[in-house]
C-alpha positions in Angstrom: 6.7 -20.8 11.2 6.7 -21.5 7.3 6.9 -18.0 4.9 3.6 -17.9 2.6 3.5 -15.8 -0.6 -0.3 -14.9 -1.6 -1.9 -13.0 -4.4 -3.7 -10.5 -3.1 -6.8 -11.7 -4.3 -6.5 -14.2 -1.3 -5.4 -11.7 1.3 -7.7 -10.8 4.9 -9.2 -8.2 5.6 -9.7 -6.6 9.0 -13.3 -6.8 9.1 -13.0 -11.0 8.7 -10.3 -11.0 11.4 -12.3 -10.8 14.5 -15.0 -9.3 16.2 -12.2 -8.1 19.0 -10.8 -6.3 16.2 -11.7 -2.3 16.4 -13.0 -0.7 13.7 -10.1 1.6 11.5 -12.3 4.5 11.7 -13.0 5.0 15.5 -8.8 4.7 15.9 -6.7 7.5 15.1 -3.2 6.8 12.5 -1.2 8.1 15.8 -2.6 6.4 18.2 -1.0 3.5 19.9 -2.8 0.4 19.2 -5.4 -1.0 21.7 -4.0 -3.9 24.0 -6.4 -5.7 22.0 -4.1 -6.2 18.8 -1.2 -7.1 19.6 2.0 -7.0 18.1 1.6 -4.1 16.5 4.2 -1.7 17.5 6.6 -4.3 16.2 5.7 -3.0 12.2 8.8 -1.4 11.5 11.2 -4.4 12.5 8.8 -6.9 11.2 7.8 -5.4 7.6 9.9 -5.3 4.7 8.7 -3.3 1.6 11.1 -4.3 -1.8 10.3 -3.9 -5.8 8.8 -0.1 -5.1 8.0 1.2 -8.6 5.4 3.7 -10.5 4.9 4.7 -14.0 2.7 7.5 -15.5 -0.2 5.6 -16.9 -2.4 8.3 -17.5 0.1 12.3 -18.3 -3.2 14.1 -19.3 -5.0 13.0 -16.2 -1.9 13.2 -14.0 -2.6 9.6 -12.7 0.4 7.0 -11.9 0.0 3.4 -11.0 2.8 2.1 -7.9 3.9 -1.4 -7.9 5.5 -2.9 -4.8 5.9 -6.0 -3.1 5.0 -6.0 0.7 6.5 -9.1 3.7 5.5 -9.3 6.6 8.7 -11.2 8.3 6.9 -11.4 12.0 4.8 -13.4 14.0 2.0 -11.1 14.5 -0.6 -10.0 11.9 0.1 -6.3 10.7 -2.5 -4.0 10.1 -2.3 -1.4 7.2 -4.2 1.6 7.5 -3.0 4.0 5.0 -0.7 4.9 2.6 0.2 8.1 1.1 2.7 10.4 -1.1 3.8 14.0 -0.8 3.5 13.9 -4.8 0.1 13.1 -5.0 -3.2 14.7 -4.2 -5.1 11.3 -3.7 -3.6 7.8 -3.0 -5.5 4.8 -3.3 -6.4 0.9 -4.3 -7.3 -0.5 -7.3 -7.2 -3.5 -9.7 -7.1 -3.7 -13.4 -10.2 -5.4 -14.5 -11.9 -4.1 -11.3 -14.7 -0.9 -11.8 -13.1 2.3 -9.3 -15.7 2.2 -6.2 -15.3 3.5 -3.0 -14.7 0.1 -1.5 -11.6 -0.5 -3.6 -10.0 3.5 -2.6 -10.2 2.1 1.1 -8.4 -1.0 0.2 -5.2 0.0 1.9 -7.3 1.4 5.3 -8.0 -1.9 6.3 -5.5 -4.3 5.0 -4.2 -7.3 7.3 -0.9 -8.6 6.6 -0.6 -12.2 7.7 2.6 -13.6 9.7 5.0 -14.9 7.5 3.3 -13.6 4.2 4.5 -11.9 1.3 2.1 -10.2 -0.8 2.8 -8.8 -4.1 0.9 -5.6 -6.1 2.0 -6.1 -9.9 1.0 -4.5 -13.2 -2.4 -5.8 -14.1 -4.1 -6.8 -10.5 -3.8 -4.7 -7.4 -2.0 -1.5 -7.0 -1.8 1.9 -5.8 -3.1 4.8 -7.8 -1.4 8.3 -7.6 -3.8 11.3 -8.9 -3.0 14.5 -9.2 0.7 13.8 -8.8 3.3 16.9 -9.1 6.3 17.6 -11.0 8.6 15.1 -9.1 6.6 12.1 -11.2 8.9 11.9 -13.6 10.8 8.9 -15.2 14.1 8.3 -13.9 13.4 10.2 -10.3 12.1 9.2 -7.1 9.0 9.2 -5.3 8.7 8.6 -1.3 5.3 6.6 -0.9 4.5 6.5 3.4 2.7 3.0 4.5 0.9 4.1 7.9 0.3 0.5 10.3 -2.0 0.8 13.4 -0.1 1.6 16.1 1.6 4.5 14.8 4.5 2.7 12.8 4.9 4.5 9.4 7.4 2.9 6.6 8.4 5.5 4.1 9.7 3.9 0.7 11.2 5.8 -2.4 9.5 4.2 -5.9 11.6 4.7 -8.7 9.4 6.1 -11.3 10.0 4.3 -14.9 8.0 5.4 -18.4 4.9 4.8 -19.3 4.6 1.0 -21.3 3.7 2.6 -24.5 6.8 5.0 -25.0 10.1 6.0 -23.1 9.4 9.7 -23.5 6.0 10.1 -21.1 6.5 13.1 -18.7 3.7 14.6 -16.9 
């Protein structure tokens, strides 16, 4: 099977994968996954999550934007339904030229993550917004950001957290 590398403007979504395919909201994060989808207790061994960064975009807010690059190295489609952080209240999608709407927040509750794909979340398209985040957002630390995949697999990755574009002083 050949590797593909796709911005994420190109990626599936659950909803366009089949009508077999359960919706996210009637399953449970702990649940195993129904014999339906399968493949899907193979997550851990089959994703690999690299390039995990966040800067403080927004101090008097307490927003940070995360950065990351995501592969899935198996044979079977993944299924991302969450993602979350200890340091922050709220965790969520969204693009840089795209309006906040609740449709974007839920991005990462129902993203598919082809076979053999890599898909990359850099500055200035699709990322992951931290709000509210607490005192361990700081440059030069690290922040433990937990990818939850249907079937119960969850992924937990430290994001080094760099300054703000604009100066190298930004603490929140």
């Amino acid at each position: 099977m050949k590797r593909r590398v796709l911005p994420i403007g190109l990626f599936a979504l659950l909803a366009g994968l089949s009508p077999s395919v359960p919706a996210l909201a009637d399953t449970a994060m702990a649940d195993p996954a129904p014999p339906s989808i399968p493949g899907q207790v193979d997550a851990d061994g089959d994703i690999d999550i690299r390039a995990a960064w966040m800067q403080v975009i927004r101090p008097d807010h307490r927003i940070a934007a995360g950065y990351f690059t995501i592969e899935n190295r198996g044979r079977n489609v993944h299924l991302l339904d969450g993602v979350s952080s200890p340091a922050c209240h709220d965790m969520f999608a969204h693009h840089t030229e795209q309006e906040s709407t609740q449709e974007t927040a839920t991005l990462f509750s129902h993203l598919a993550l082809p076979a053999q794909t890599i898909l990359v979340f850099p500055p200035g398209g699709y990322h992951l917004v931290c709000v509210g985040y607490d005192d361990s957002v700081q440059p030069g630390r690290r922040v433990p950001v937990t990818f939850h995949f249907m079937g119960g697999t969850t992924r937990t990755i430290q994001f080094d957290v760099r300054p703000a574009p604009d100066t190298a002083d930004t603490a929140p």
